[in-house]
C-alpha positions in Angstrom: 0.0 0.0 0.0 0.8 3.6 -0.7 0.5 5.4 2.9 0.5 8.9 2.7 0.8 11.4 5.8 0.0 15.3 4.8 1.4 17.3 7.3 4.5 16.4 9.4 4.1 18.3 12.8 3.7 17.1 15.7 0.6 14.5 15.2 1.8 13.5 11.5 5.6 13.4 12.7 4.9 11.4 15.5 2.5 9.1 13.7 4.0 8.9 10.1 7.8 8.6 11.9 6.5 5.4 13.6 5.2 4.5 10.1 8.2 5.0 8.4 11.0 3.7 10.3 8.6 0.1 10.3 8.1 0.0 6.8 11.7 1.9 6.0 12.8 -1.5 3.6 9.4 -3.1 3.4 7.6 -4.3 -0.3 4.4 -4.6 1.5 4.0 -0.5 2.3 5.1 2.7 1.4 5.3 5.8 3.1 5.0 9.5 1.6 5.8 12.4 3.7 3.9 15.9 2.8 6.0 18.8 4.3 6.8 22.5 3.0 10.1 24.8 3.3 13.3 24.4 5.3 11.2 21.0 7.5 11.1 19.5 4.1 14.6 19.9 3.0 16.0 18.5 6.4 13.9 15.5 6.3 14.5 14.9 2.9 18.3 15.0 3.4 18.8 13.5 7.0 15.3 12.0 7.5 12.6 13.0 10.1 14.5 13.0 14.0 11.8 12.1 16.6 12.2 12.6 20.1 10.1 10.6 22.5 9.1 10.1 26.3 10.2 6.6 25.5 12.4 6.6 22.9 14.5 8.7 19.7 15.1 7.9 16.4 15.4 8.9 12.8 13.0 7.8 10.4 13.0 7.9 6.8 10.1 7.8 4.3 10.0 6.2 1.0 9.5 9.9 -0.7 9.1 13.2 1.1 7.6 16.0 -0.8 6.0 19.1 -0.9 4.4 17.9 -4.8 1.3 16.0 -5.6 2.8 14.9 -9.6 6.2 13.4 -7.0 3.5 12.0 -4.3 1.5 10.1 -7.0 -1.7 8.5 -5.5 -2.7 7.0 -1.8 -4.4 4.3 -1.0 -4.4 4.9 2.5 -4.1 9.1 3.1 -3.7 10.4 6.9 -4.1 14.3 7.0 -2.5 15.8 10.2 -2.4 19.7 8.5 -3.7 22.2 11.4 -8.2 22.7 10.7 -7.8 26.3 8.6 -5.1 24.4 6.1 -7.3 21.2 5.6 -9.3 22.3 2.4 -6.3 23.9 0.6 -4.1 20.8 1.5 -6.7 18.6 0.1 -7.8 20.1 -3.0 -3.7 20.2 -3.7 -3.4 16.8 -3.5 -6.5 15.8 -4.8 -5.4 14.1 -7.6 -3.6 11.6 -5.2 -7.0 10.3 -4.1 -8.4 7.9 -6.2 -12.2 6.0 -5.9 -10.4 3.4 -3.5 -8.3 5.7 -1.2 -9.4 5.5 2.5 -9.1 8.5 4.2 -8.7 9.6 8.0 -8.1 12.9 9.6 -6.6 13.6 12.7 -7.2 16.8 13.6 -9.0 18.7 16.1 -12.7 19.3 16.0 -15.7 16.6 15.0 -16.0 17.8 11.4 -12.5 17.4 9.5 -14.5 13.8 8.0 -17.7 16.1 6.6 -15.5 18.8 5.4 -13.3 16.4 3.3 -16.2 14.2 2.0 -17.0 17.7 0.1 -13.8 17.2 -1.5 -13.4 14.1 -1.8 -16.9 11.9 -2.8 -15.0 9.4 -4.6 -13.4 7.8 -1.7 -14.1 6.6 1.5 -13.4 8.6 4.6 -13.0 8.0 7.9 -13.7 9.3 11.8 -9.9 9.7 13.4 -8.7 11.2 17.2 -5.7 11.4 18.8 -4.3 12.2 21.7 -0.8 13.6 21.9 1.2 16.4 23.3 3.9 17.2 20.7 5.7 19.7 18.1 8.2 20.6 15.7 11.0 21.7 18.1 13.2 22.9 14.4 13.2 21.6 11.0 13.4 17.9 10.6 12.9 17.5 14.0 9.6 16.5 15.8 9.5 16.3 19.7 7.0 14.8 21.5 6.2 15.7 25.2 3.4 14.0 26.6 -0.4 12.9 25.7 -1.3 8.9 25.9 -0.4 9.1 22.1 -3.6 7.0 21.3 -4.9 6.8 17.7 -8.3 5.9 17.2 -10.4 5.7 13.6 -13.2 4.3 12.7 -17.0 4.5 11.8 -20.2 4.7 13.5 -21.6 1.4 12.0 -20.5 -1.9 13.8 -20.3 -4.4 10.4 -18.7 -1.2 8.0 -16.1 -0.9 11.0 -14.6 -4.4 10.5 -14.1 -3.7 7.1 -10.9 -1.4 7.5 -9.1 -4.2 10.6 -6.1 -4.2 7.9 -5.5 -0.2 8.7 -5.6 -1.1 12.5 -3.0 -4.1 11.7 -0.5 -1.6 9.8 -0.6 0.5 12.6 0.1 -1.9 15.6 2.9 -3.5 13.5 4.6 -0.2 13.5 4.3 -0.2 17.3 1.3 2.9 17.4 -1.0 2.7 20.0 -4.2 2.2 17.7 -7.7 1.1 18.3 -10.2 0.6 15.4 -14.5 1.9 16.9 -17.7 1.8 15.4 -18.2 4.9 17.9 -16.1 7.4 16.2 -18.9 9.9 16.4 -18.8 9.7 20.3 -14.9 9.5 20.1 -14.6 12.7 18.6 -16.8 14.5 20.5 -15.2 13.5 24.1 -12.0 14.6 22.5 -13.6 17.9 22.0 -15.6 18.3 25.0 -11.8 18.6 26.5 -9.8 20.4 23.5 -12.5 23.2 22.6 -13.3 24.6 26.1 -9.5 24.4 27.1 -8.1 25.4 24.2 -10.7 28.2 24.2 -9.6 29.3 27.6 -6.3 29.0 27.9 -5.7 30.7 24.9 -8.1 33.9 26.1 -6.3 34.1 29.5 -3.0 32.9 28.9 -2.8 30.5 31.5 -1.1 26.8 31.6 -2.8 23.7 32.3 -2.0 24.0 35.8 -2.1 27.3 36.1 -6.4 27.0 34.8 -6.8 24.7 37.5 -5.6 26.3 40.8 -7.6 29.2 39.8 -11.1 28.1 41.1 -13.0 30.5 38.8 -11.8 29.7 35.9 -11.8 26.1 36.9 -15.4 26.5 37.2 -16.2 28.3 33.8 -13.9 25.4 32.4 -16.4 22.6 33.5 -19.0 25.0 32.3 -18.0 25.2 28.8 -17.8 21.8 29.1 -21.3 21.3 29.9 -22.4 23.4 26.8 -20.2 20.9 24.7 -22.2 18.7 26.2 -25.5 19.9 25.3 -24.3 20.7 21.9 -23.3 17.0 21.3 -26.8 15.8 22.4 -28.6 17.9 20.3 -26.3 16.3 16.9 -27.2 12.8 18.3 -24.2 12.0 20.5 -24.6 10.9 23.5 -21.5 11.6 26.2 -21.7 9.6 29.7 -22.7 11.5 32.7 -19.3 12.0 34.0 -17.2 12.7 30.7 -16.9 16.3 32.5 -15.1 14.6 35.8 -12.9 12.5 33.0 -11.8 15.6 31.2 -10.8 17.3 34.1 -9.0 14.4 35.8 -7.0 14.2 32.1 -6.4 17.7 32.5 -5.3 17.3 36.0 -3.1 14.3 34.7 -0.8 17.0 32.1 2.0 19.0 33.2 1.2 22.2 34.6 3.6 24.2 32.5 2.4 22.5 29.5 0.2 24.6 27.1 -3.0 23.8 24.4 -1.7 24.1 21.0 -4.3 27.3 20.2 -2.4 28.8 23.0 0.9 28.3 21.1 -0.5 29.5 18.7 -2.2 32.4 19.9 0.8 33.3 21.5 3.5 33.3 18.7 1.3 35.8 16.6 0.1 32.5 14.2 -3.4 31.6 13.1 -5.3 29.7 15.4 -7.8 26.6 15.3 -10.7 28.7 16.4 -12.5 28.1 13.7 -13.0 24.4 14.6 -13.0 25.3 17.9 -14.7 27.8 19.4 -16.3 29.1 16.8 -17.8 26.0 15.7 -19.4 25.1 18.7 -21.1 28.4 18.7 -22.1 28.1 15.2 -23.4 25.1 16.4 -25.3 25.9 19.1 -27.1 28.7 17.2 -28.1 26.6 14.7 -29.6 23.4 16.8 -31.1 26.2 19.3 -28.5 25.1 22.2 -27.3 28.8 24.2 -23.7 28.6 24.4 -22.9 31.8 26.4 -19.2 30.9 28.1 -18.4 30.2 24.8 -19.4 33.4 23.0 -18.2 35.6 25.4 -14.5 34.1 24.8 -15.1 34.0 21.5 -15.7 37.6 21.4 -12.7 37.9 22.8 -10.3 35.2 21.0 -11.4 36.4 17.4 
C-alpha cells in the first residue's frame, strides 16, 4: 500500500515517523511524507528525528515531498495539516485520491470527516482522534512531550467498521497505540468536549494547564463550557456519559502544569489559530440546533 501522511508536525511526525521507520525496507508499504520549506529539506536530506518520552530515532520515508505529480496516488491518506489548512491541502493533492483511497483525519474538532467528504466523494473517509502532546522543536525535528499518544479511527456502523481491521493491523505493526471503533462519532466529541473549552480558555487568559486549575473560577467556567459541549453533542445525536466532565478534568489534572493547548501556542507566537473548529464551531453550532452557548461566545468575542 501507498501510505501517505499530509502534514509532518507534531501529530503527522509522530504518527507517520513510527510508520516510516517500520516500513523503511518493506515491499508490503510505502510511506509518503507531505512537508513545506526548510522542515522539508531537512527531512528529505537527514530523515525526520523524533524525540520521545520513550524513545529517539530517525526515520526515513519512501518519498518526502512538498508535490502532488512526485507524491502520486494514496491508498491509504492520513491528513495531520492544522483545521484552517485542511481544504487547501486537500484540493492540492487531490489528484492523489483515487475511488479506492481510505481517508482519515486527525485533527481537532468533530467535522474534519464532513468537510473532506465535500472534496473528496469518490473515496471513503473516515472518523480519526488522537491524543498527543507534541511539536516541531526545528526543521526535521519533531518532539513529542506528553499525551497517551492514542490513535483511534473508525466508523459509526459496527459491520462497516470491521471492514478497514487491515489499517488497525499496519498501525500496531509499527508499534502505534491504535484502536479501530464503530463509535467514532462519540470519540470525537469527548475529544472535543476537553480540546475546545480548554483550548478556548487557555488561549483567552493565557494561562497553563496547571495554572487554569488552581484558579477556582476559571476552573469552574472550564467545567461549564464543558457542559455546553455537552448539550451541543446531544442535540447532533451524540450521547456523552454523565461523567465525561469529571474525566476531562481528571485528564487535564493528569498533564503538566507548565504544558500549554496548542491554540495557546499558537495564539501566543502571533500564528493563526484553530478557532475556527474550535470555538467558533461550537457556537455556530449551538445557534443553529437552538442550544445557548454563552461561556463560549463571550470568549469567542474575545479570541477572534
Amino acid at each position: 500500500m501507498r501510505i501517505g501522511i499530509i502534514g509532518i508536525g507534531g501529530v503527522g511526525g509522530y504518527f507517520g515517523g513510527k510508520l516510516a521507520r517500520e516500513y523503511e525496507k518493506s515491499e508490503e508499504h510505502e510511506i509518503i511524507f507531505i512537508a513545506r520549506g526548510e522542515h522539508l529539506k531537512t527531512i528529505q536530506h537527514d530523515g525526520l528525528q523524533v524525540f520521545t518520552t520513550q524513545e529517539n530515532y530517525i526515520a526515513r520515508p519512501k518519498i518526502a515531498t512538498d508535490h502532488p505529480g512526485e507524491a502520486g496516488t494514496f491508498d491509504l491518506v492520513f491528513f495531520c495539516t492544522k483545521s484552517y489548512s485542511l481544504e487547501d491541502s486537500a484540493k492540492e493533492f487531490s489528484a492523489s485520491i483515487h475511488s479506492n483511497t481510505v481517508v482519515i483525519p486527525l485533527l481537532n474538532g468533530v467535522n474534519s470527516a464532513e468537510r473532506l467528504r465535500k472534496i473528496f466523494p469518490q473515496a471513503t473517509v473516515l472518523g480519526g482522534s488522537v491524543y498527543i502532546i507534541s511539536h516541531i522543536e526545528k526543521p526535521g525535528v519533531i518532539k513529542q512531550e506528553g499525551g497517551s499518544c492514542k490513535l483511534t479511527f473508525g466508523t459509526d456502523d459496527s459491520e462497516s467498521a470491521q471492514n478497514y481491521a487491515y489499517i488497525l493491523d499496519i498501525l500496531l505493526k509499527a508499534k502505534i497505540n491504535a484502536s479501530l471503533t464503530d463509535r467514532i462519532s462519540e470519540v470525537l466529541w469527548t475529544k472535543y468536549l476537553l480540546m475546545c473549552p480548554i483550548g478556548s480558555l487557555t488561549s483567552a487568559t493565557g494561562k497553563t494547564y496547571g495554572g487554569l486549575l488552581e484558579d477556582p473560577l476559571l476552573q469552574k467556567k472550564a467545567r461549564g463550557m464543558m457542559m455546553e459541549v455537552l448539550a451541543v453533542a446531544k442535540a447532533h445525536h451524540v450521547y456523552l456519559t454523565e461523567d465525561a466532565v469529571d474525566k476531562s478534568m481528571k485528564m487535564i489534572a493528569g498533564f503538566d502544569y507548565h504544558s500549554k493547548t496548542s491554540m495557546q501556542i499558537d495564539r501566543e507566537k502571533g500564528r493563526k489559530t484553530e478557532i475556527d473548529t474550535l470555538t467558533e464551531y461550537l457556537c455556530k453550532a449551538g445557534r443553529e440546533s437552538g442550544v445557548p452557548t454563552p461561556l463560549h461566545d463571550e470568549i469567542y468575542e474575545k479570541l477572534k
